[in-house]
One Martini backbone bead per residue (centre of mass of N, CA, C, O) as a GRO file, in nm:
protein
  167
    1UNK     BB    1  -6.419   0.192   6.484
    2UNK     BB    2  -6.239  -0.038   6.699
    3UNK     BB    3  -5.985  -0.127   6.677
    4UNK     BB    4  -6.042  -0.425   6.751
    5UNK     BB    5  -6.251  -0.477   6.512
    6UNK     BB    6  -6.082  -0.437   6.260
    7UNK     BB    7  -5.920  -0.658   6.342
    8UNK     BB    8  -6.140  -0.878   6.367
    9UNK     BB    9  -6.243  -0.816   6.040
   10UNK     BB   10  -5.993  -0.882   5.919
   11UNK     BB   11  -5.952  -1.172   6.020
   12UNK     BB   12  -6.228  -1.222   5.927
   13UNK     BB   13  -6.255  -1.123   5.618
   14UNK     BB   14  -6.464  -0.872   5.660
   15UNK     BB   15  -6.625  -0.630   5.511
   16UNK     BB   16  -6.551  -0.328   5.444
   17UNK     BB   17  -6.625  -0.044   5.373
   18UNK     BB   18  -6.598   0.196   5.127
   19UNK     BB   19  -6.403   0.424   5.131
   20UNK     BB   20  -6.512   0.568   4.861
   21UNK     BB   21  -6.733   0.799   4.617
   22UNK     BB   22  -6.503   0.898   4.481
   23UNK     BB   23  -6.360   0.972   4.233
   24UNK     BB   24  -6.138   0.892   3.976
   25UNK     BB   25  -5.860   1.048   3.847
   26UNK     BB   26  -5.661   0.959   3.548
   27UNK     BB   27  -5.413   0.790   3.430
   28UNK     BB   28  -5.488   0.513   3.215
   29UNK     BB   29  -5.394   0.165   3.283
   30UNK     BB   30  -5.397  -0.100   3.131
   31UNK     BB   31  -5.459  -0.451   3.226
   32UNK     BB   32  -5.706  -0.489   3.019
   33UNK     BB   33  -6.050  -0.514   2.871
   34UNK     BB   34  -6.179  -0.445   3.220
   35UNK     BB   35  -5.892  -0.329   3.373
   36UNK     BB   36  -5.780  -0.053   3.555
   37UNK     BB   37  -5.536   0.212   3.640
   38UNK     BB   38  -5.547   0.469   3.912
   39UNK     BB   39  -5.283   0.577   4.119
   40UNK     BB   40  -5.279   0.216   4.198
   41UNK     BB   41  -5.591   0.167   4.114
   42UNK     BB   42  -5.817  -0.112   4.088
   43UNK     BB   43  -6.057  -0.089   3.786
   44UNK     BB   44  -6.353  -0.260   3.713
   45UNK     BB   45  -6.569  -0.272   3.492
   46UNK     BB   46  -6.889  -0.210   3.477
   47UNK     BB   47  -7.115  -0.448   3.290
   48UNK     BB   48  -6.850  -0.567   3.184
   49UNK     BB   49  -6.691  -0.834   2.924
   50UNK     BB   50  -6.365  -0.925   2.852
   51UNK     BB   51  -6.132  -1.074   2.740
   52UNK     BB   52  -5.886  -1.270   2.765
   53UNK     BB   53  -5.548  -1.264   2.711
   54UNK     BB   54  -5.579  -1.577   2.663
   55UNK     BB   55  -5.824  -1.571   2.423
   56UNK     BB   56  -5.973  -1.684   2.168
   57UNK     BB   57  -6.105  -1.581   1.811
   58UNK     BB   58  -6.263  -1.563   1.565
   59UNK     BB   59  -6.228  -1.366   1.227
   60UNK     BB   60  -6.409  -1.479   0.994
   61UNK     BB   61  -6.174  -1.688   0.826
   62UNK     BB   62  -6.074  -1.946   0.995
   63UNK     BB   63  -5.945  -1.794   1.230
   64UNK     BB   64  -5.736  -1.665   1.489
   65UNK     BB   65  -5.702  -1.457   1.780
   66UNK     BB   66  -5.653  -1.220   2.054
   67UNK     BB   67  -5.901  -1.078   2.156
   68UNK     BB   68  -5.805  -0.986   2.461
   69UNK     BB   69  -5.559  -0.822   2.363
   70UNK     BB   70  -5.678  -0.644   2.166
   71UNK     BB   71  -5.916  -0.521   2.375
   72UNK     BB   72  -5.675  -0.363   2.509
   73UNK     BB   73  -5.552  -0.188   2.297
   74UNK     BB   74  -5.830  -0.040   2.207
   75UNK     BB   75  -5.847   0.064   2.480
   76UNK     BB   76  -5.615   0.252   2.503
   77UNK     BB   77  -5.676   0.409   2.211
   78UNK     BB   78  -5.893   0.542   2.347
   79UNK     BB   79  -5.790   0.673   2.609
   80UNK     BB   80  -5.573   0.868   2.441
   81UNK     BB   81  -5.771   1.051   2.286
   82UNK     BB   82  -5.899   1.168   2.621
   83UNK     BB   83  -5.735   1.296   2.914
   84UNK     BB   84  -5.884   1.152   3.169
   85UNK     BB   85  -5.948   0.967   3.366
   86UNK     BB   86  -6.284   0.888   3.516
   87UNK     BB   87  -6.424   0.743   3.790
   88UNK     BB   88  -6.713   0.582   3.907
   89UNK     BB   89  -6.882   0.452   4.184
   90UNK     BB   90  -7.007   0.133   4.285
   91UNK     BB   91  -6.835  -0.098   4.393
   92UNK     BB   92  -6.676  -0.368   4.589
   93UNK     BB   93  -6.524  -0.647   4.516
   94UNK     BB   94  -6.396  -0.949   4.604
   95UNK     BB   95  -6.083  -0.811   4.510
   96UNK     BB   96  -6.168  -0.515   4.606
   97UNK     BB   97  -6.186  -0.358   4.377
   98UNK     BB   98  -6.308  -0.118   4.149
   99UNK     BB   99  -6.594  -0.031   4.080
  100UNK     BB  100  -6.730   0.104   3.730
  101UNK     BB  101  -6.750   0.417   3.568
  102UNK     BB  102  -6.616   0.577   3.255
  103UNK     BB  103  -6.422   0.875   3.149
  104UNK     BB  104  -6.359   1.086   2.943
  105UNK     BB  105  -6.277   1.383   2.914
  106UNK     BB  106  -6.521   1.397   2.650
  107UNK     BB  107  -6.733   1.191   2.819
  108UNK     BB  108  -6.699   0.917   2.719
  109UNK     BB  109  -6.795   0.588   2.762
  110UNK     BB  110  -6.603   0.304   2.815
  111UNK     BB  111  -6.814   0.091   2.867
  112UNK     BB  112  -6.971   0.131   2.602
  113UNK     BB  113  -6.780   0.143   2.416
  114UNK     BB  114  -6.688  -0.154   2.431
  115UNK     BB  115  -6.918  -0.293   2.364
  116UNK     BB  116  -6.995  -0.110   2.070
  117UNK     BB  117  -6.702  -0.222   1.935
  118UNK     BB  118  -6.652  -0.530   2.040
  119UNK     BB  119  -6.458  -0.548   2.327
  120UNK     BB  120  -6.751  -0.665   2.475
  121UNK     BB  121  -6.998  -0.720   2.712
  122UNK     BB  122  -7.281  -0.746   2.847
  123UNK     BB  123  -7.312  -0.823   3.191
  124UNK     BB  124  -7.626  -0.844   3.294
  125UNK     BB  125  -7.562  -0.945   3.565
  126UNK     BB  126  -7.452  -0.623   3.654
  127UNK     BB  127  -7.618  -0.413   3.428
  128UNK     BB  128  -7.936  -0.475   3.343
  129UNK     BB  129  -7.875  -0.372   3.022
  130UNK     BB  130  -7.744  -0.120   2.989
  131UNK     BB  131  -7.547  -0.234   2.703
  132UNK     BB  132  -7.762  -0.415   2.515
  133UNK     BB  133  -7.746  -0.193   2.252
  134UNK     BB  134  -7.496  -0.191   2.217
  135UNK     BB  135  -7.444  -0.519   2.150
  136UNK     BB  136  -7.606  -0.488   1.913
  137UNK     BB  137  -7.494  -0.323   1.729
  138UNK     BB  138  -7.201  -0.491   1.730
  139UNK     BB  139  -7.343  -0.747   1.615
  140UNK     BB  140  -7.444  -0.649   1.332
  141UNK     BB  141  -7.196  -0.517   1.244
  142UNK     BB  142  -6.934  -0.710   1.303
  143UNK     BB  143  -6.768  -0.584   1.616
  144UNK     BB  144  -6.504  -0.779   1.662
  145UNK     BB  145  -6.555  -1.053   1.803
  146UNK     BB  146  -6.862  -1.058   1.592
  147UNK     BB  147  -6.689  -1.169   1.328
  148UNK     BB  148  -6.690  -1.421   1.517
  149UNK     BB  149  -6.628  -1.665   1.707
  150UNK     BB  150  -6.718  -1.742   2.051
  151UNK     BB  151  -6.652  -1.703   2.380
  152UNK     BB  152  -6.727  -1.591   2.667
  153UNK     BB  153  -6.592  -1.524   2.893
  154UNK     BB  154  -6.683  -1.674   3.165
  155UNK     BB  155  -6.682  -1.927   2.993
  156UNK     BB  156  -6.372  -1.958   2.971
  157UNK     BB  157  -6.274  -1.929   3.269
  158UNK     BB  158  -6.419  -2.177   3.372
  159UNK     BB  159  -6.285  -2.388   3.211
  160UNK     BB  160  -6.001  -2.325   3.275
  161UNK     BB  161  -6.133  -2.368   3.561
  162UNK     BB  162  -6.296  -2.626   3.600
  163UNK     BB  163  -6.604  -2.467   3.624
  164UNK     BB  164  -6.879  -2.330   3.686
  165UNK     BB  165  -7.034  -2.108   3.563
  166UNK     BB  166  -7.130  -1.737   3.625
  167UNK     BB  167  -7.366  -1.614   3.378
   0.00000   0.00000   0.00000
């Protein structure tokens, strides 16, 4: 692209390539219950959706608690395991943001694990179900969010910002 092109694409908003479809490996900083940090590079975990951390869940028995404060710290217990994470890329958001799929040191599926924990849902608008029997299993069990009432994170969101939720 010819620097005047670029120029123009920045000026106008307009998407350009993500820059690399490599792996990001490195100490993951958890920013949320599903978006980390590494080496600066902010990555959305793909296919889920975390409480946001100032989200109540109830606990199943008649209080709440802060599941996305919750749903980050566990996150981060699980990251601290087996370091460090690789993170493969999937397509970069409209905040540009690194979308992924993660993965600890041991191989362990960072995505998955959060479904299966119940410290996120899966998104299947962008997931295509592919954490479907995750999320079965951890409502059975009632793990995380599934022991108590809960809002949708997306739903959770839109109303927080009173519009039409998105999920």
């Amino acid at each position: 692209m010819k620097p005047s092109s670029l120029l123009l694409a920045i000026a106008m908003g307009v998407a350009l390539p993500a820059r690399s479809a490599d792996p990001v490996l490195g100490r993951a900083t958890v920013i949320d219950g599903d978006t980390l940090e590494i080496s600066g590079e902010r990555i959305r975990l793909h296919g889920v959706d975390a409480p946001e951390s100032w989200q109540a869940c109830g606990d199943g028995d008649g209080g709440t608690y802060r599941c996305g404060r919750q749903a980050a710290l566990e996150l981060d217990r699980f990251l601290a395991a087996s370091r460090p994470t690789r993170c493969e890329f999937v397509e970069r958001d409209r905040y540009r943001r690194v979308v992924s799929v993660c993965f600890r040191a041991d191989g362990r599926d960072v995505n998955r694990w959060l479904v299966e924990s119940g410290n996120a849902v899966d998104w299947e608008r962008y997931s295509k179900g592919a954490y479907a029997d995750a999320q079965e299993l951890a409502r059975a069990r009632g793990a995380g969010i599934w022991r108590g009432e809960f809002q949708l994170p997306c739903r959770a969101r839109a109303k927080r910002a009173a519009r039409e939720p998105s999920c």
